[in-house]
N, C-alpha and C positions, 0 to 999 in steps of 0.2 A: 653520442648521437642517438643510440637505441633509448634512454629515459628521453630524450628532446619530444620526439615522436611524439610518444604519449601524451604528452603534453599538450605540444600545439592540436591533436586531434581532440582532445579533450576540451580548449578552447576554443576550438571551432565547432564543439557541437555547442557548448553554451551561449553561443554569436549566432548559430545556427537557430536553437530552438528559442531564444529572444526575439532574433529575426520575426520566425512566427506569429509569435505574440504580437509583435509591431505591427503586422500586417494585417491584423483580424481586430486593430485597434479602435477604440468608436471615435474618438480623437488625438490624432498620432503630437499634432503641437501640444496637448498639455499633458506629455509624460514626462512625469519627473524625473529627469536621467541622472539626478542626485542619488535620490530613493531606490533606481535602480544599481547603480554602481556600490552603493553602502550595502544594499540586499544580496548584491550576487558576493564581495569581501568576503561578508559575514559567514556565507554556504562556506567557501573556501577553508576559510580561517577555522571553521567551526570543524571542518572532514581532516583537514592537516593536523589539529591541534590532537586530536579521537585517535587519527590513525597511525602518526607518529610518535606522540609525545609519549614517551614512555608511561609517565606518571597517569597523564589522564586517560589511557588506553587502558590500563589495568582496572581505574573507576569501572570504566564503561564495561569492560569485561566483566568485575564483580558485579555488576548491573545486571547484566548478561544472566551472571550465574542463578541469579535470582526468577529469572524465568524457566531456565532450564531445569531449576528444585522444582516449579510448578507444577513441571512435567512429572516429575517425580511425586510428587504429595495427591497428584492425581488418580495416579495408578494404586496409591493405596487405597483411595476409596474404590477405585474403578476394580480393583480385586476383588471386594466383599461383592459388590453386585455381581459381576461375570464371572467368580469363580469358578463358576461349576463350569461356566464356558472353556476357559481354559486347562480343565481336569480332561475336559471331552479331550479339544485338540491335540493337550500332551505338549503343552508348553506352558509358559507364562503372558504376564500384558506384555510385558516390554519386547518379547519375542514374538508376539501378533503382530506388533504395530507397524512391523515392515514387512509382513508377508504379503505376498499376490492375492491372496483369498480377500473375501468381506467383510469379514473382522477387521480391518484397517482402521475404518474411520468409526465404526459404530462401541470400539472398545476402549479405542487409547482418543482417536484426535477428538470426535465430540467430546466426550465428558471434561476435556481440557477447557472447552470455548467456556462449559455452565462452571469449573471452578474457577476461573479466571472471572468471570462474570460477575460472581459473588463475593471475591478478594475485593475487586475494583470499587463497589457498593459498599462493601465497609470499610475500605479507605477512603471515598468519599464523607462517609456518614461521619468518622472521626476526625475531618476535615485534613488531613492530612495531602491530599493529592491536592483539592484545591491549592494549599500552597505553595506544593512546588508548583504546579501551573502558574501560581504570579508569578514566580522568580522569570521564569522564560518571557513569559509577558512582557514582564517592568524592563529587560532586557531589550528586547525587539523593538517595545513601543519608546522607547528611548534612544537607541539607536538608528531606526528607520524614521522616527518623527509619524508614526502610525497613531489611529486613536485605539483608544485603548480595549475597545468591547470586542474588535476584529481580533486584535492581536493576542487578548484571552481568547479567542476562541480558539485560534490557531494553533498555539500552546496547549490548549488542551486536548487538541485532537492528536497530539503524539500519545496522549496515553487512551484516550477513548476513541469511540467511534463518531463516523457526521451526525448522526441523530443526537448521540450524548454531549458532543461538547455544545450546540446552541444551548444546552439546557443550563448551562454556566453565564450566560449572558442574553438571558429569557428579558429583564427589564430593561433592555436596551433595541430589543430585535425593533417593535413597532414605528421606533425612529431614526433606524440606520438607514444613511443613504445606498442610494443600488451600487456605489463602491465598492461598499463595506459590504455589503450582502454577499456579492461576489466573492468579495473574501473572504469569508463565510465558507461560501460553495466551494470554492477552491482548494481550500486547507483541508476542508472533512474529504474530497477525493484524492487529495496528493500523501494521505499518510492513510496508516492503518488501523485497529483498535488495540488493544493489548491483548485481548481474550483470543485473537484470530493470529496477532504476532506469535504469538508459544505455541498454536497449530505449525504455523511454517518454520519453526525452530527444530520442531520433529519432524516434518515432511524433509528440508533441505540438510539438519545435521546427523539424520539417520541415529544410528544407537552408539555414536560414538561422540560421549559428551565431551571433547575437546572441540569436534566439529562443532556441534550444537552452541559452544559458548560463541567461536567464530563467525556462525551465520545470527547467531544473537547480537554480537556486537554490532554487525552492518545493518538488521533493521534497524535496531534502535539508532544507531548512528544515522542511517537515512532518514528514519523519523523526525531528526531532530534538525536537520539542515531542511527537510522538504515545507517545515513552518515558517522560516524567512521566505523560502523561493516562493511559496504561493502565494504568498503576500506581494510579491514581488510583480509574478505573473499581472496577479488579479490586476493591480498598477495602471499594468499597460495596455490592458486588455479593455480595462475601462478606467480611466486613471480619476483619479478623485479631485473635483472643484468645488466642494463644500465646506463649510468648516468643521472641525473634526472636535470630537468629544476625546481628548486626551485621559482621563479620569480611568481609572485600573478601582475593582475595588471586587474582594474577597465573595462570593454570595456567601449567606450565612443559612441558605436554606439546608435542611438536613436530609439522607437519603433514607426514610425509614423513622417509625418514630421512637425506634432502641437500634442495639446493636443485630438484635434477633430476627428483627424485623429488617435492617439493612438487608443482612444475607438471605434471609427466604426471597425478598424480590429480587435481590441480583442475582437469584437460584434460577429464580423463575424466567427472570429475562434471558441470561443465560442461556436455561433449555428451548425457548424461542429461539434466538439466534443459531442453534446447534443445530435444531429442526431443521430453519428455514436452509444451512448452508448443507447438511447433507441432501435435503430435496433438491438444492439449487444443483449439487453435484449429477445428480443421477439424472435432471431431466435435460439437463445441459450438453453431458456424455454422451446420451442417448440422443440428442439434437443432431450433434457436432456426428457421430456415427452413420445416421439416415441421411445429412446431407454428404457425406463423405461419400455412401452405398449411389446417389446419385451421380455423384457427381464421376466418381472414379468407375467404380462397376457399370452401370448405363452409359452417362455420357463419354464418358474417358474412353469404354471399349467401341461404342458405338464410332467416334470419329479418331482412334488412332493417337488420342491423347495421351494416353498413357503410356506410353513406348516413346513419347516424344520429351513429354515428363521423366520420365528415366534415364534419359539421353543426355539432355541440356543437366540436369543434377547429378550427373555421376554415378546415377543408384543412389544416392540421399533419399528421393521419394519416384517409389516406386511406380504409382498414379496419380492423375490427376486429383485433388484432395483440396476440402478449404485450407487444411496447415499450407501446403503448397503454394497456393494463393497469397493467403497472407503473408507468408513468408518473402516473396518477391514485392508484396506494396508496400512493407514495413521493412526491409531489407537495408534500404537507405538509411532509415532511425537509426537501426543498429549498430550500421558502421561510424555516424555521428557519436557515439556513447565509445568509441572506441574499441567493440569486437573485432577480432578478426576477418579476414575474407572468407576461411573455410567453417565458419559459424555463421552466416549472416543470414540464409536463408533460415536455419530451424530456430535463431535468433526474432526473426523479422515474424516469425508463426506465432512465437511464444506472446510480442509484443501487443500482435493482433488479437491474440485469445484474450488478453487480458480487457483492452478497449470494448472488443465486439461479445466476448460472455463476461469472466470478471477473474480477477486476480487468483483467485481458489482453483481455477480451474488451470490458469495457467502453470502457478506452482507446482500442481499436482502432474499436468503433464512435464514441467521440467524433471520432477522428483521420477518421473516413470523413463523417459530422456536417458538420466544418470543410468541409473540401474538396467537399462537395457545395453549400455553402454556407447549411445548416441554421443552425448555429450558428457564429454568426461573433463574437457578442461576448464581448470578453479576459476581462473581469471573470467572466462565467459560466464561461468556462473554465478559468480559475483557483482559484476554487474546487473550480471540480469535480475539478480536478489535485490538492486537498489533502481532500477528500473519497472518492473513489477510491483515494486511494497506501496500500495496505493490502491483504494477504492474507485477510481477513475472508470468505472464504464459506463455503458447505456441505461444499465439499471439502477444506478446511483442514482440519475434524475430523478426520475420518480421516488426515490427513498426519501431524495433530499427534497423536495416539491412539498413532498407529504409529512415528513416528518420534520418539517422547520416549519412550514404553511401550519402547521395543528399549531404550532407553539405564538406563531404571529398569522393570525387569519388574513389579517389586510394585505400581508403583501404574497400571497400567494401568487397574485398574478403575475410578481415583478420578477418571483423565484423561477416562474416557468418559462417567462420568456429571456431568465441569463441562465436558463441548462444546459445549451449548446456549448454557451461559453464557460460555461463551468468544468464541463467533461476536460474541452482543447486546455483550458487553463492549468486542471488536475493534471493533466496528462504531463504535458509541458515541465509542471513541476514535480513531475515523476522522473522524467528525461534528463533535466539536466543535471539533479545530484547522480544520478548514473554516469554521465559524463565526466564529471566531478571523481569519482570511484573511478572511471578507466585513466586519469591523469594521474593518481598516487597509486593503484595496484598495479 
């Protein structure tokens, strides 16, 4: 009876968050409930086969292992630049990269984002990623009957980011129907990039590389179920009456015009991305803090909020606060993916940060969570690692508007008016391999 549970709860968030999708559908009679039934299998089959099978669990884990070396090959360069830093402090990288102090992100987790960044770019350049990306593709678009430029993209955003994977099916974007664009949007917010994966490899497995392999296997594992489901979503969200371009086919363009030149611009892009995601951290922080000092310190004390707050949560949260908040509108999510009842509010916060600012910020406050010793149970954490691993916020739109709209000018406009449904779509298919994860952990 106690494994039954999990079960049916897990099946009732995936009936749950389908529900959704059906409901926000542009036309509910032409979803293909084939398409969907063969797409949600596949998630299943794909999370049972990772997370039981002996044989393919250990794949995934040496998989695994391969980003948690990154972490390591990183801290050797990251030594020669900040050594003198760490001579001051009287420690090493890998004993910064979990202290309270500032050195956190600025010594171990950026420089992770630009060497990953540059690995990726010379495995692109030596065409190597392209073809595992067909494999998944030839996969999907065979099994769900998808065309085939959606279903590369989708595939390729398990290892890249939404701006980089259109960039693999650039000669298809000016004639994809808004189906397929959707599905596009969908996939670059329901999964991660790999340069930002091996950031939260270190954020959630701490300096204990056994954990680290752990919380490596469930992104990557999420990763890899969340490119059928958003396919899936997209579906039904706007389900496809076009005819479809089946045709899968390798790009042959190269990243870089040597190998030297691969990694200097995946260096460079790299240090972009590092930039933009520590500013995004600090002005975020600092948001999410002055609305907190409102809301809790002024209004909380002004009308006796806070003590009511206190009250109704047990001492959970002491004042009135957006965590607070969000915690209580997304508290239902939570319990659908199968958390507990004594987790669902600081669940239900977590889920909100990640929608309402973006997934960095959420991890980082789950990682701050742990170690305060908020949240200390695996199973809740676990989930929440395969419900958070996703680009799904407010500020995706715009990434995605801008950085798919430069690569296909014309349909700019069609990107901006499916961003709504882009986000509800990514999200969705954030949610239910989380579900999916509270039914086998």
């Amino acid at each position: 009876m106690d494994t039954l549970i999990p079960i049916l709860r897990g099946l009732l968030g995936m009936a749950a968050f389908t529900a959704i999708a059906y409901a926000f559908s542009t036309n509910r009679k032409a979803v293909d409930w084939k398409l969907v039934g063969t797409g949600m299998l596949l998630q299943v089959i794909i999370a049972i086969i990772v997370l039981k099978v002996g044989p393919v669990r250990t794949l995934f884990e040496v998989i695994s292992s391969f980003f948690v070396k990154v972490i390591d090959f990183t801290n050797a360069g990251t030594s020669l630049v900040f050594g003198w830093f760490t001579n001051i402090a009287g420690g090493n990288v890998e004993d910064l990269a979990f202290t309270q102090g500032g050195p956190v992100f600025v010594v171990t987790i950026l420089p992770t984002i630009i060497f990953f960044a540059a690995l990726t770019a010379l495995l692109y350049y030596l065409g190597i990623l392209q073809r595992v990306v067909y494999v998944f593709a030839w996969a999907m678009s065979k099994t769900m009957k998808l065309g085939g430029a959606e279903s590369m993209s989708a595939s390729a955003n398990i290892f890249v980011g939404q701006t980089e994977a259109p960039l693999l099916i650039k000669p298809y974007l000016d004639r994809m129907t808004r189906s397929e664009l959707l599905a596009i949007m969908c996939g670059g917010m329901a999964t991660i990039a790999g340069g930002v994966m091996a950031v939260y490899i270190a954020l959630l497995g701490g300096t204990d590389p056994e954990a680290q392999v752990q919380f490596a296997t469930h992104l990557l594992t999420k990763s890899v179920i969340s490119a059928p489901c958003a396919l899936v979503i997209a579906k039904i969200l706007l389900p496809q009456e076009e005819e479809i371009d089946p045709n899968i086919e390798i790009p042959r363009e190269r990243f870089g015009a040597n190998v030297l030149d691969a990694i200097c611009s995946g260096t460079t892009d790299g240090v972009r991305l590092a930039v933009n995601v520590g500013a995004m951290l600090i002005v975020f922080t600092a948001l999410v803090a002055m609305l907190n000092y409102a809301m809790g310190d002024m209004l909380g004390q002004w009308l006796g909020l806070n003590s009511l707050v206190a009250s109704v949560t047990g001492g959970q949260y002491e004042q009135f606060s957006m965590q607070f908040v969000l915690g209580v509108v997304c508290a239902p999510l939570a319990w659908l993916m199968g958390i507990d009842p004594g987790h669902l509010l600081v669940s239900g916060a977590l889920l909100g940060e990640k929608v309402v600012l973006n997934e960095f910020v959420a991890y980082f406050s789950m990682n701050t969570l742990q170690a305060n010793g908020e949240l200390t149970d695996e199973r809740t954490r676990i989930i929440l690692t395969y419900a958070l691993c996703g680009f799904s916020n407010l500020v995706s739109i715009g990434i995605q508007i801008g950085g798919i709209g430069a690569l296909a000018p014309e349909k700019r406009q069609e990107l901006a008016k499916l961003g709504w449904r882009a986000l509800l779509g990514g999200s969705l298919a954030c949610f239910i391999p989380a579900s999916i994860a509270g039914m086998l952990i």
